[in-house]
C-alpha positions, 0 to 999 in steps of 0.5 A, a space after each residue: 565304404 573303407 577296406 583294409 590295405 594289406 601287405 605281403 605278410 597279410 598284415 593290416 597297415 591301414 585303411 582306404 575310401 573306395 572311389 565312386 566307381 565301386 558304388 555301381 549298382 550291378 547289373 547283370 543284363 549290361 554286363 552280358 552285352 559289354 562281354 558279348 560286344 567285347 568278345 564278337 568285336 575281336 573277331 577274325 574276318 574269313 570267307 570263301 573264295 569268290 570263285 571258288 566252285 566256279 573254275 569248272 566249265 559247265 556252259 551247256 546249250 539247250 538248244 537243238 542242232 547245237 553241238 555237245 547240247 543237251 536239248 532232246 535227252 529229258 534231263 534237268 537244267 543243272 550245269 554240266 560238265 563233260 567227262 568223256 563221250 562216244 560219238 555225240 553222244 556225251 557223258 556229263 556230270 553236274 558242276 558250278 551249281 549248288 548241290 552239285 559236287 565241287 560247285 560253289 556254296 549258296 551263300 558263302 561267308 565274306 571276308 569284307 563282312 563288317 564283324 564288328 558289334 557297338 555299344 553306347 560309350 555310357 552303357 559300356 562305363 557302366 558295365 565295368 563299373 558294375 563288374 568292378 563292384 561285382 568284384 568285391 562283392 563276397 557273396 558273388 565271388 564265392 558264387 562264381 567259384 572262387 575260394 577266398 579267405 574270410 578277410 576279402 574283400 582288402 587292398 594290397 599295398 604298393 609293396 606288393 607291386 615290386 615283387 619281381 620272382 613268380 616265388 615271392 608272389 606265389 608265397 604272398 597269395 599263400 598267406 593271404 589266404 589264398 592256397 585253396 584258390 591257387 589249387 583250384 587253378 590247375 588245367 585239366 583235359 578237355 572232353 570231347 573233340 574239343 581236343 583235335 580242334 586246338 584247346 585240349 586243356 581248360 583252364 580255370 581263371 584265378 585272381 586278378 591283380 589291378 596294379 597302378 602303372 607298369 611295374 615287375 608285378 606284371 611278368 611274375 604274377 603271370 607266370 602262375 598259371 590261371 593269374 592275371 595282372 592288368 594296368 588300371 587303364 587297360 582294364 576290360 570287361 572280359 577281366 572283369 566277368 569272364 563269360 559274362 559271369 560278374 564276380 572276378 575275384 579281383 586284388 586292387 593295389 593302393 596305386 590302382 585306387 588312387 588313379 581310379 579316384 582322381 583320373 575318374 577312370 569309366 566315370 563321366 568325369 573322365 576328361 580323356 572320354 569326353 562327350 564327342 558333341 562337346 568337343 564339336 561345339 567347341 571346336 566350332 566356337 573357337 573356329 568361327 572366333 578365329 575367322 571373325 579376329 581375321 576378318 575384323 568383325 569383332 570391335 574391341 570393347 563392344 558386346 553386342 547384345 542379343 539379335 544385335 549385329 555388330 558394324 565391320 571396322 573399316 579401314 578409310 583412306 584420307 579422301 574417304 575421312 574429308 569426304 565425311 567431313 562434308 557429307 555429315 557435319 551434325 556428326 563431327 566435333 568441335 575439333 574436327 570444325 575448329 579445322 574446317 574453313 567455315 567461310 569458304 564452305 558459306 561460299 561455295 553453298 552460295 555459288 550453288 544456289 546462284 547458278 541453280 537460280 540462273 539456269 532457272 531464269 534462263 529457262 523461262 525466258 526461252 
């Protein structure tokens, strides 16, 4: 699908593809558990005091004849603490336990409670993906709230990245078509207690600028109240579908598009998300290469085949080479015999068979 690049003056100066990660069929299951993890994740650890509740001292004895203890009264087991006493007769009061006043609490929160929520890397893609889709989709913009012109969806121009005054952006949106929308973005007070408890004020979430890299877009635009400016990289699915609700009326640059296409950012593709396991396999590849370069276990020139094993390339001393030369001669050539002294070999084999025979002899007489 192609959309119109347009410029600040609204004007139509041509035409662009959209890039694979707008084609996601939208799926509003996935991107209600994207948010929900994104946002839980985010959260701050807090928990009680270990011994919060516990300061008091409330050791009573239940046993009789002891001091201060409690044995023979008719009262409960509940930890006491003691105010005051007449005599040995003493006032107490209930302390430590729950339910007591001042005692500790059941089950309180922790701090070291691990918050954090998980997702499958391939299910969170998909989930910007589908938002990202979602988001230039009129029908569900218009459902969410937004009030846009009848040109959307469009892309901006690169142009549009260098405005650095809150002014010029604020005219742009105007002419756009956009004025309706940015009315819609004023903070009204909050009903309720909400009010004493630090967000006394809501406010309503505008248009979504998506620019390439950083750039002076950044700090203008974000001085309107209710917009946003995000990088192309930093992207997330809480811009994508505040609340979980898709349909975030989002402005794309020319930059932003072209980076989405050839980095295939939330795709597979993606060289900087690679599967873990094939970085793993590899790097376990390279590792057992290094060690049999080191050990000299690999022969230069030979590929051995499957269920094959290849032969260490030992180094041999001199003794070690002549003694081969006698110990296997079917295996040398006709110039490592040409180097040999046949005669003297002949003789020292007949020398052999003459003492072996000797001692033979020798033995039979006894």
């Amino acid at each position: 699908m192609k959309l119109d690049i347009v410029n600040s003056k609204n004007t139509i100066v041509g035409q662009k593809e959209l890039p694979s990660q707008f084609y996601e069929p939208i799926r509003e299951d996935i991107i209600e558990k994207a948010v929900r993890v994104y946002e839980l994740s985010g959260r701050q650890p807090h928990g009680a005091k270990p011994d919060a509740g516990k300061r008091a001292s409330a050791k009573l004895s239940r046993r009789r004849h002891n001091y201060r203890g409690s044995y023979g009264f008719g009262i409960s087991r509940v930890p006491r603490k003691i105010l005051s006493r007449r005599g040995t007769r003493m006032n107490w009061v209930g302390a430590f336990a729950p339910g007591t006043v001042g005692g500790r609490q059941a089950h309180p929160p922790k701090s070291g409670k691990d918050l954090e929520l998980k997702i499958n890397k391939k299910e969170f893609r998909k989930a910007i993906r589908s938002a990202m889709s979602a988001s230039l989709n009129r029908n569900l913009v218009q459902v969410r709230g937004h009030l846009i012109p009848s040109s959307f969806p469009f892309i901006l121009q690169d142009s549009v990245q260098s405005l650095s005054k809150t002014k010029e952006v604020h005219d742009m949106l105007v002419k756009l078509g956009f004025s309706k929308e940015l009315g819609r973005l004023d903070k009204s007070i909050r009903a309720g207690k909400g009010k004493m408890r630090g967000r006394k004020y809501k406010q309503p979430l505008g248009p979504l600028f998506v620019v390439g890299d950083d750039c002076p877009l950044v700090k203008s635009a974000g001085n309107i109240s209710g917009v946003e400016v995000s990088d192309v990289k930093s992207l997330n699915i809480r811009m994508l579908a505040p609340g979980a609700m898709p349909g975030r009326l989002a402005l794309f640059t020319e930059s932003a598009i072209d980076t989405l296409s050839s980095t295939g950012f939330f795709t597979k593709e993606y060289a900087g998300q690679k599967n873990v396991k094939e970085k793993t396999v590899q790097s376990s590849k390279k590792m057992k290469k290094e060690k049999e370069a080191k050990e000299g276990t690999v022969m230069k020139g030979v590929k051995p085949g499957k269920g094959s094993k290849v032969k260490s390339q030992a180094k041999t001393s001199a003794k070690d080479m002549d003694k081969a030369k006698f110990v296997a001669p079917e295996k040398r050539t006709a110039q490592e015999d040409a180097g040999v002294d046949k005669i003297a070999v002949e003789k020292a084999a007949k020398d052999i068979l003459m003492k072996g025979t000797a001692r033979k002899a020798g033995s039979k007489k006894n």
